[in-house]
Structure formats: C-alpha cells, structure tokens
C-alpha positions in Angstrom: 0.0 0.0 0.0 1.2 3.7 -0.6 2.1 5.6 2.0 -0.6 7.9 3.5 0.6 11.0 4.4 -0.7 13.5 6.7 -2.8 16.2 6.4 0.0 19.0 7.5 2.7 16.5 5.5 0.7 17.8 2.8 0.4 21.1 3.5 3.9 21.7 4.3 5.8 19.0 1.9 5.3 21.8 -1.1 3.2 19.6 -3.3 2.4 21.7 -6.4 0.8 21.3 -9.5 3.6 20.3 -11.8 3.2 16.7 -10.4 -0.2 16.3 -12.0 2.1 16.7 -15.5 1.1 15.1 -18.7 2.1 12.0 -18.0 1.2 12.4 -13.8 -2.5 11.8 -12.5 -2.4 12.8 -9.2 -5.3 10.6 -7.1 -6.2 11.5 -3.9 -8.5 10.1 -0.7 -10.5 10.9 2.3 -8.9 9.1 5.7 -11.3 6.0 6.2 -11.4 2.7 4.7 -13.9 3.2 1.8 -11.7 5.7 0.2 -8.5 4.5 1.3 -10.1 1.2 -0.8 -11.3 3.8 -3.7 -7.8 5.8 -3.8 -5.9 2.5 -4.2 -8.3 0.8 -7.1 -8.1 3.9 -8.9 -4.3 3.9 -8.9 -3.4 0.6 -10.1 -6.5 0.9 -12.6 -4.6 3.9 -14.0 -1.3 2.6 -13.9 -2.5 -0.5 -15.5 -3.6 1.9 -18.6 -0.1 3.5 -18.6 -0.4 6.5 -16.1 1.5 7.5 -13.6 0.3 7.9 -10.5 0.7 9.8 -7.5 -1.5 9.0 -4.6 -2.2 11.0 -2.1 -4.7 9.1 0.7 -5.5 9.3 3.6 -6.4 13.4 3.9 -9.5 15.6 5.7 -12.3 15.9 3.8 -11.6 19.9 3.5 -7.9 19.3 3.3 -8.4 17.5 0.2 -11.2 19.3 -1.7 -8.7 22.3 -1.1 -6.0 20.3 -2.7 -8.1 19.6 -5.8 -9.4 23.0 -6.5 -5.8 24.7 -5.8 -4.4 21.5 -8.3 -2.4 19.5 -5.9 -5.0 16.3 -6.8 -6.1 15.9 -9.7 -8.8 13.1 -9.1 -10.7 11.6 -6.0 -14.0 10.0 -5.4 -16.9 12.7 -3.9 -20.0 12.2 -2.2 -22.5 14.5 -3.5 -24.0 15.6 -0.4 -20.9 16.6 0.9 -20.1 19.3 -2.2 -23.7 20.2 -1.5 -23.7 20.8 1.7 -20.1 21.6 2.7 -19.0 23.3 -0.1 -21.4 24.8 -2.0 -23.6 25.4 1.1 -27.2 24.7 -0.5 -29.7 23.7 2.3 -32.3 23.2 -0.5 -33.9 20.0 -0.1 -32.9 17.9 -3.6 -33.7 14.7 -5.0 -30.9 12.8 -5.6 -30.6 13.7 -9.4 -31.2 17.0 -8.4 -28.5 16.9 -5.8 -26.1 15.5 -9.1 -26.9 18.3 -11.2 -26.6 21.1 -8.6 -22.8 19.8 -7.5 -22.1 19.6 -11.6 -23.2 22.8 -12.0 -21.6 24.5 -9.3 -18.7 22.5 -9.0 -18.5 22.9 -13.1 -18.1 27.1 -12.3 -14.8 26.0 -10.1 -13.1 24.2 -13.0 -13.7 20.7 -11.4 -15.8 17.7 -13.6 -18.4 15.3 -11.8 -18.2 12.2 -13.9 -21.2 9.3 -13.6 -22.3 9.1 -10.3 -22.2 5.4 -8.8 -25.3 4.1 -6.8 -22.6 3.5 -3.5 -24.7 6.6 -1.5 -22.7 6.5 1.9 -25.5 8.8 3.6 -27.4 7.8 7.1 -29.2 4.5 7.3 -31.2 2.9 10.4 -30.5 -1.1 10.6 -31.8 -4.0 12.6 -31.1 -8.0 12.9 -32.0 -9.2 9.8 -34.4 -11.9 11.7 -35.8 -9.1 14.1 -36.7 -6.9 10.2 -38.2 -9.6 8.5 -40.1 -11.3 11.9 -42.2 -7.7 12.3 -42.1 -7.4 8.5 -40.1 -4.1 8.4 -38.3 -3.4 5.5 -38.6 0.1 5.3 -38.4 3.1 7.4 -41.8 4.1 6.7 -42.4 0.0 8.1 -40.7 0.9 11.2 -42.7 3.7 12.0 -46.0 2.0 11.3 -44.8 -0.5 13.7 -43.8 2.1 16.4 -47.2 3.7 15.9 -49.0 0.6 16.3 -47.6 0.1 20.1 -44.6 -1.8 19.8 -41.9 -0.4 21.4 -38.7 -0.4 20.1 -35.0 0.9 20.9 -32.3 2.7 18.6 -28.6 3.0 19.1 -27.8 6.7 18.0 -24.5 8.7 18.3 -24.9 12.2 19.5 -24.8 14.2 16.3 -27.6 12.4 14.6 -29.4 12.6 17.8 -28.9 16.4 17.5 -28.5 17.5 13.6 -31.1 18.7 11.2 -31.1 15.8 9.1 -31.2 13.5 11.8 -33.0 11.8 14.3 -35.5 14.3 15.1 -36.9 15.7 11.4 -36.1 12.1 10.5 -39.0 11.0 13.1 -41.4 14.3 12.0 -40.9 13.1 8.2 -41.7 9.4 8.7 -44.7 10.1 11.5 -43.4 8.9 14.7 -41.3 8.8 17.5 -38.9 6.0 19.5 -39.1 8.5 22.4 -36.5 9.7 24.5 -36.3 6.3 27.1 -36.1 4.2 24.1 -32.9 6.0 22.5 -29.4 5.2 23.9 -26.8 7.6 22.4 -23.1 6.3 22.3 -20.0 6.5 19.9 -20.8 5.6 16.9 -18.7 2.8 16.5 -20.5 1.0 18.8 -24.1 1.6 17.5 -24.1 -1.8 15.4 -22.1 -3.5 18.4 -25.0 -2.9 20.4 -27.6 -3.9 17.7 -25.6 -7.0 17.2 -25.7 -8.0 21.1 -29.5 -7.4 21.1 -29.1 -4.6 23.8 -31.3 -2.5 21.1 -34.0 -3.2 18.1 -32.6 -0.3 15.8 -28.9 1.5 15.2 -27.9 4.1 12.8 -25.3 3.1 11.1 -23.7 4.5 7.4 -25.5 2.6 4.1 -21.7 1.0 3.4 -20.3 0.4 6.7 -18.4 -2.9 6.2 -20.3 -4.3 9.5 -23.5 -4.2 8.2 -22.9 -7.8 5.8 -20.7 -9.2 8.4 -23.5 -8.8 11.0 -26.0 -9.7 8.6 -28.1 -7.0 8.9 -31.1 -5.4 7.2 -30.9 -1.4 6.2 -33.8 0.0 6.3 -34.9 1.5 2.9 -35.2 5.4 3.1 -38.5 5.4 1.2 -39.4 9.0 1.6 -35.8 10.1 0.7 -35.2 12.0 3.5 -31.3 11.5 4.0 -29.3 13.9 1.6 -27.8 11.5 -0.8 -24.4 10.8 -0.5 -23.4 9.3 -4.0 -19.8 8.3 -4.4 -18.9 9.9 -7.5 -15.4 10.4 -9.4 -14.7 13.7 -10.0 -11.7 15.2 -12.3 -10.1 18.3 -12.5 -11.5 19.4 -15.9 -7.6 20.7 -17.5 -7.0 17.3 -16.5 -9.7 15.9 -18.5 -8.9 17.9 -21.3 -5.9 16.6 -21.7 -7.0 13.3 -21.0 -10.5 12.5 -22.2 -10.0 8.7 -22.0 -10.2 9.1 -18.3 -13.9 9.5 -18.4 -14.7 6.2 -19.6 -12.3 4.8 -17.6 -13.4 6.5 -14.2 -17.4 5.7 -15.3 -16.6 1.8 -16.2 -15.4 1.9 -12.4 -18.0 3.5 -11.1 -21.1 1.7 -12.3 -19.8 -1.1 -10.7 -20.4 0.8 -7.3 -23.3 0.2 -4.6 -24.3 0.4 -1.1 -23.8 -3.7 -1.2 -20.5 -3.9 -3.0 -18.7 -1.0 -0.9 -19.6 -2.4 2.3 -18.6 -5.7 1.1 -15.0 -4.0 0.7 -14.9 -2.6 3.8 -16.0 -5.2 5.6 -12.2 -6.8 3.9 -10.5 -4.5 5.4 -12.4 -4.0 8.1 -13.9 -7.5 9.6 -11.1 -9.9 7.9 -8.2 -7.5 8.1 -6.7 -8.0 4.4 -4.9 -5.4 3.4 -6.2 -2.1 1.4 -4.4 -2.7 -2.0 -5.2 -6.7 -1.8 -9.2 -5.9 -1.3 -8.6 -2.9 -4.3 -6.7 -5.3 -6.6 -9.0 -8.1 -6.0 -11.7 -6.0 -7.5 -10.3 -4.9 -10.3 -9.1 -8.4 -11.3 -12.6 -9.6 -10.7 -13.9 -7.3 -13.2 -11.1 -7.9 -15.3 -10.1 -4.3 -15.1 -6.2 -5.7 -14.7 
C-alpha cells in the first residue's frame, strides 16, 4: 500500500501542481477505509492503462477538496452531499438527481468535472437484525414507524450528532410520522451503535448505508423510502484541464463506477475492516474480478 501521508505533511511538503504533469495523474483520498479502498483501485487501474500515479490518501475531507481545487490532486472520489452541503452550502432539499446536477453545475463554475455518479450513497441508514426486520415485517423506514405507531416499542442506538442534527433523528422522526421516544434512545459513539444492535441490547442503530459491518452482521438497512437523507453518491470527479488533456479518463473513471453500490462497498470494507486483508489486496482483488487488470 502507498504511503498515506498526513494532512499538514501535505500542507507543508510543497506539493504543487507540476506533479499532476502530462504523464502524472495525481489521485487523492479521504482518511477512512472506503476511500483509502477507492484511492488505491483507482491507482493501479490507471497505472494498469499507462499513467503514472501519485497517490495522495489518507487526507481531511476539506484538506483535500482544497488540494483539488488549488491542483495538488487531480482526481478523488466525492459524495455529493458533501459538495452540497459543505461546499457549496445549499440547504435546498434535492432529489438525488437534483443533488447530481446542482454539484455539476456548481462544482462545473470551479473548474472541477463530476463524472457518472455510482449508486454506492454512503448517507445515514437505520439497521436492525435481519431476523428481528423480517419477523415484524419491516423493511422500510416508513415500516418501522407504522410498527412504532401501532404500540410496539422499540429501541435505537444513536450517536450524538444524529441525535442532534437537522437531518437527523428528530426531522427524521417528524418526516416518517413517529417517534422512539426519549427512554427508548441510547446515544453512544458511533462505532458502537451496530455492536450494540448485534448484542441485542437495542432493536434499531444508525449506522452509514456501506459500513463494512452491516454484511458481516448480517443486517437489514432500512430503505429510506421518503428520501429523507441527503444522498451521498460516491462519484469520481476530475479536475476538468486534467480531463482535457486526458479525455480517455472518463470512460475509464465511469466503467469503475457503475460497478459501485451500497452492497458492493460495504462488502469491501467489511475486507479490510472485519477480515483484516490489506487495502491494496481488497482494491486489486476488485479490479481483477472485473477484469479491469
């Protein structure tokens, strides 16, 4: 695996844009498994097509959209509700092809290029034990509430921002019609919500749709059938000189990425995660699955 350096290694190690050259694409990554996974498929996929590659993983989320629009990275994989949200600061509520077209756009004006979006959508999800879901018939969140509402009481594992936010549990519970009320919710750290789903100590956890613990524990996800977490779509996106002087890397990057969803990511993490194999094995393995090496 390629090193992962440090937020102020990269701040202070003088990176500049003469390494994303002509024959240089410089790939970059968030610090957490999924896109320490993504970061390291996308560099042997390039190299395997002849690029050079520089990869830059493990950085801040603000760290490394800064990188990218000042030209230090050249390509990394976004979520859409993050350039929504965090960068582009719309508090609109959008569908999720809405949400697409509003980070193109605005994204577009900044000189950076969302390719294809994949259908991966790392956003807020509520989970229970698979046998639990299907023994009270709930498969969707609007399921669990008509359950709730028709007096059986249930528990939910929360961490304390989505206890507190404005797209959490709160307007999540006005949306959908009901409420767990305040005995029934335990808030912890959120890596212990599905722990505690797992050990039965409560019926419900919010969790993330790809967290690698979800198919390990067998669990269900709940289906978000009103839409009312923003949508989180891991997308490639590509600085557009970059693309200009390399058009082939849009067919490349959206061959990748249609391969992506909620099932398939958390599968991957769950490698790296649960069975401890390496980043670049789980990445390679991918690729050579696909026959994309």
């Amino acid at each position: 695996m390629k090193p992962i350096f440090p937020t102020l290694v990269l701040l202070t190690a003088g990176l500049t844009s003469s390494l994303a050259s002509a024959e240089t694409i410089t790939v970059g990554g968030k610090n957490f498994t999924e896109q320490l996974i993504m970061a390291s498929m996308t560099g042997q996929y390039l190299e395997a097509h002849g690029y050079e590659v520089d990869e830059r993983s493990g950085m801040g989320t603000a760290v490394l959209r800064r990188a990218q629009e000042s030209g230090q990275v050249d390509l990394y994989w976004e979520y859409t509700g993050t350039s929504l949200i965090s960068y582009n600061g719309v508090e609109e509520k959008l569908s999720p092809e809405e949400t697409y077209e509003r980070v193109k756009e605005l994204d577009g004006e900044k000189g950076l290029v969302w390719l294809d979006p994949s259908e991966a959508n790392n956003t807020y999800a509520l989970a229970m034990r698979r046998g639990q879901a299907e023994e009270l018939g709930i498969d969707s969140i609007s399921d669990l509430a008509s359950t709730i509402n028709d007096g059986h009481e249930l528990t939910l594992a929360s961490n304390a921002t989505f206890y507190s936010r404005d797209d959490g549990l709160r307007p999540m519970q006005e949306t959908y019609g009901f409420e767990f009320g305040r005995r029934n919710v335990s808030r912890m750290d959120q890596g212990l919500t599905l722990t505690a789903l797992d050990q039965e100590e409560v019926d419900v956890a919010m969790t993330t749709a790809t967290n690698g613990r979800i198919p390990a524990l067998d669990l269900t996800v709940l289906e978000d059938d009103l839409t009312f977490f923003p949508d989180y779509a891991m997308t490639p996106v590509v600085r557009a000189e970059i693309l200009e002087a390399h058009p082939e890397l849009a067919e490349l990057m959206n061959t990748v990425s249609a391969l992506l969803d909620d099932a398939t990511m958390a599968e991957l993490n769950a490698r790296v995660d649960v069975e401890r194999e390496s980043v670049d094995e789980v990445a390679e393995a991918f690729l050579k699955t696909h026959e994309l090496l």
